[in-house]
N, C-alpha and C positions, 0 to 999 in steps of 0.2 A: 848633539850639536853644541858648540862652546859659543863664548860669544865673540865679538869681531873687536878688535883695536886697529888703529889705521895709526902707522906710524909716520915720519916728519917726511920720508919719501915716499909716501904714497900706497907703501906694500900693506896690503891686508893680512893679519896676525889671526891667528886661531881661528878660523873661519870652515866650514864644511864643502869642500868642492865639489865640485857638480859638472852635468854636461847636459847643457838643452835642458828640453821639456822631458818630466815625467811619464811614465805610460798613459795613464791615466790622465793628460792632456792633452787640451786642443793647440796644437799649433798654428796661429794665427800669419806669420811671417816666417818664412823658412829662407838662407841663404845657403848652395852646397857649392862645393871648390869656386868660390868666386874671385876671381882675378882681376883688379884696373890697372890698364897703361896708360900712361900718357907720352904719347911724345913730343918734346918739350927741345925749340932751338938744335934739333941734331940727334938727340938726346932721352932713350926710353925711359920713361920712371915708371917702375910699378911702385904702385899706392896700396893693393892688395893682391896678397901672391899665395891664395887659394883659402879663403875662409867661410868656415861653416858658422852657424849661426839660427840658433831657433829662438823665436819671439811664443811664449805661453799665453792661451787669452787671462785675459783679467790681471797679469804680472805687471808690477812695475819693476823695471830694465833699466839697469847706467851701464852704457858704453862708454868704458874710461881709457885713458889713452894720454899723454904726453902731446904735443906740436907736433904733425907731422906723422903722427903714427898711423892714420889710415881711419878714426874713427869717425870723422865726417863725412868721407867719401865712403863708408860703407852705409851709415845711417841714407846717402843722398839715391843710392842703391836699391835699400830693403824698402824706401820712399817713393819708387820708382820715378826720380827724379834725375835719373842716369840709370842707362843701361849695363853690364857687367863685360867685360873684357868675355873673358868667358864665366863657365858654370852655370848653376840655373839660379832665381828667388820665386818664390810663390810665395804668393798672398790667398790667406785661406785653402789652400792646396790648388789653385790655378798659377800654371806657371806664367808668370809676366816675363820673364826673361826678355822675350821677342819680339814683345806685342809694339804696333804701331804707334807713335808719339801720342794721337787721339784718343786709341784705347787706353793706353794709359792714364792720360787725364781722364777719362770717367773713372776706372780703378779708385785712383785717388783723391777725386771729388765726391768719394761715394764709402770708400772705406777710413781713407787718413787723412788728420787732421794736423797742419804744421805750425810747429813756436818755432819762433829764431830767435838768435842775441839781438840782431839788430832791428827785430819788433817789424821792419819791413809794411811799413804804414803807411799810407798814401798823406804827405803833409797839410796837404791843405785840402782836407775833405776831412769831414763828421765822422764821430769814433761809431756811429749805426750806417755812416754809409762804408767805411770800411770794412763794418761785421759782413755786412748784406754784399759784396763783391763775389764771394764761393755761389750765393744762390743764386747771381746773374748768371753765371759757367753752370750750372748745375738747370738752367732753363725753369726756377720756380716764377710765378706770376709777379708781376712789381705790387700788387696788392696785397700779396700776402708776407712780402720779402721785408716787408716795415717789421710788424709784429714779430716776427721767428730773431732779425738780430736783435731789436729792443730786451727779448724774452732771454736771449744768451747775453746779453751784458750785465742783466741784471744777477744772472748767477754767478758774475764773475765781483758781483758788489758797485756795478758802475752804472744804476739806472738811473743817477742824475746827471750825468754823463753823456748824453747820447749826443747831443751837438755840438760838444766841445771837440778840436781840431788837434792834432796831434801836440802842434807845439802849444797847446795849451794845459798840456797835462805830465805829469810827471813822470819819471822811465819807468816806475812800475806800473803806474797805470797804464800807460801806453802796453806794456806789456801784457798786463790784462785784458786789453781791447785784442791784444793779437789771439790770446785763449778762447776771449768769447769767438775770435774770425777763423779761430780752429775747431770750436764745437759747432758752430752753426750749422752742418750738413748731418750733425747725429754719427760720425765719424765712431767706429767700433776702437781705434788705434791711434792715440796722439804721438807723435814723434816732436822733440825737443831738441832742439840745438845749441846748447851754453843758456839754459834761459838763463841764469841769474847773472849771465856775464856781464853783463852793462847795468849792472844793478846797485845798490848800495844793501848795506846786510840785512836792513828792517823790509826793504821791499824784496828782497831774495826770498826771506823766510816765509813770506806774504804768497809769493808764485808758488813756491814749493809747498806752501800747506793747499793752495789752489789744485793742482798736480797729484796731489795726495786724495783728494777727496773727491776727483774725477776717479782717479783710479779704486778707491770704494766704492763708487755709483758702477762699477764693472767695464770701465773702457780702459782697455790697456795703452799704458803707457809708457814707451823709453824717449829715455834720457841720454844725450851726447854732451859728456862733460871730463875736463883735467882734471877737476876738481874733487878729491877725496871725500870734501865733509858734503858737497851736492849728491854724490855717489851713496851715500849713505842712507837715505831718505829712499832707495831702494830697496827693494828685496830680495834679488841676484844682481850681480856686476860681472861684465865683460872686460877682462883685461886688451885695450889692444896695445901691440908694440911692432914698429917694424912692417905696419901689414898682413899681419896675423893677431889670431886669436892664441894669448898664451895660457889664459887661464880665467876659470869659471867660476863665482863661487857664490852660496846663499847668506843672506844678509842676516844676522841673527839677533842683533842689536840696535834697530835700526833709527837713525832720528824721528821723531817724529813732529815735522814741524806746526801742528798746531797747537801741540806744546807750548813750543818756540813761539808761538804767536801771543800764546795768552802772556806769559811771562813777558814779553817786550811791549807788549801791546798801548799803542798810543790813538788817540782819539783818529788822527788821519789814518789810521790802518784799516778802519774796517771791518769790518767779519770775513766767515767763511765762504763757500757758496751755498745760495740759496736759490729756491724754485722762485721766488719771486721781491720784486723791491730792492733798492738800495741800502748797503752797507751804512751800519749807524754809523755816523764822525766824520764820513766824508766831508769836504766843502758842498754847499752848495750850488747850484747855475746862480753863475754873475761871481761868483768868490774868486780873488786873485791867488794863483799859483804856480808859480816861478817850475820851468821845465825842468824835470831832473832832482828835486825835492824830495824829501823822506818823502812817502805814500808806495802805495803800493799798486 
């Protein structure tokens, strides 16, 4: 296996191609000939026009892709957070293809865990009542619903944190609070949609060393991203274009950003995650910090 260069349009250079999962894994999310239309003003679109697609456990996965290319609407798919035109998806070898709106949501309130770009955080409510929201849907007790998000934000470095409001916290952070509101259910599979898109570079490298070091602890992770150098921080990538899958390939070079972390590293960043407590450097509760800040 050589190692991987990514040139200025995006193409991966010397790289080993592949297809799916190994024998000798488990496949956790499976998509076979999936198909989405939409019709649109008069007007059929397909978004994907028969793609296959296997998810490895424990793999971290960039689906990469251009505007337009389909790799949204397939992530929103293997998420089951849309149903497929046709084809089948299974999740752990049960096919969801079909399954009712409801069964779906336990599926997903039980196996996967969701980051967006746009952190999707209720503005004016507490970064631990926004963690704690999956366990209201998920029926845990309200006594015990405190402790369980408190315990995931602190892994995410934000246990001083718990009562500050969205717009009091910076886009990484905020994006943090969305990690801890995607681990809180013990989710086997995070699914990622542009996280560092609304980011700035020091809080990117902040999420993605986050992202990195869940996927060490064994919870598989993909990533939906345009982005080359975000894509890289994987360890296979999914070409999409057009709606299809055009090519597959193992990561061999890969960044690794808590590297990246320590080399940049500034008193508001933070650490890594941790089973308990708060990130050295943060501010503390009562500290001013203007939304959208370096931090992470």
């Amino acid at each position: 296996m050589t190692g991987m260069q990514i040139s200025d349009d995006a193409e991966f250079l010397g790289t080993h191609e592949v297809h799916g999962c190994e024998v000798d894994e488990r496949v956790v999310l499976e998509a076979r000939g999936v198909t989405k239309s939409y019709h649109l003003e008069g007007v059929d679109v397909e978004a994907l026009r028969g793609v296959d697609l296997q998810v490895c456990a424990g793999e971290m996965l960039a689906i990469m892709g251009p505007s337009g290319s389909g790799k949204s609407t397939l992530m929103h798919i293997v998420g089951l957070l849309d149903h497929p035109t046709t084809g089948t998806v299974t999740v752990e070898g049960v096919d969801v293809s079909r399954m009712e709106p409801n069964e779906l949501a336990a599926v997903r309130n039980k196996r996967i865990g969701f980051v967006f770009q746009a952190f999707n955080l209720l503005p004016r409510t507490a970064a631990i009542s926004n963690v704690e929201l999956p366990l209201v849907y998920a029926g845990v007790p309200g006594s015990k619903r405190g402790s369980i998000a408190r315990e995931a934000l602190e892994r995410v470095g934000l246990g001083d944190r718990l009562n500050h409001f969205s717009s009091q916290l910076s886009g990484g952070q905020q994006q943090r609070v969305a990690i801890a509101r995607a681990l809180v259910t013990e989710p086997s599979i995070v699914l990622a949609d542009e996280p560092t898109g609304n980011l700035d570079s020091r809080s990117g490298v902040e999420v993605m060393a986050i992202l990195q070091d869940l996927n060490d602890q064994g919870i598989t992770v993909v990533l939906v991203t345009h982005d080359a150098n975000v894509a890289r921080h994987a360890k296979r990538v999914v070409h999409v274009m057009d709606g299809l899958v055009v090519r597959e390939e193992l990561v061999d070079d890969r960044i690794d950003a808590r590297v990246e972390r320590a080399v940049v590293a500034e008193p508001q960043l933070g650490g890594a995650i941790s089973g308990a407590g708060s990130s050295p450097g943060i501010p503390a509760e009562g500290e001013t910090e203007t939304s959208g800040g370096v931090g992470a």
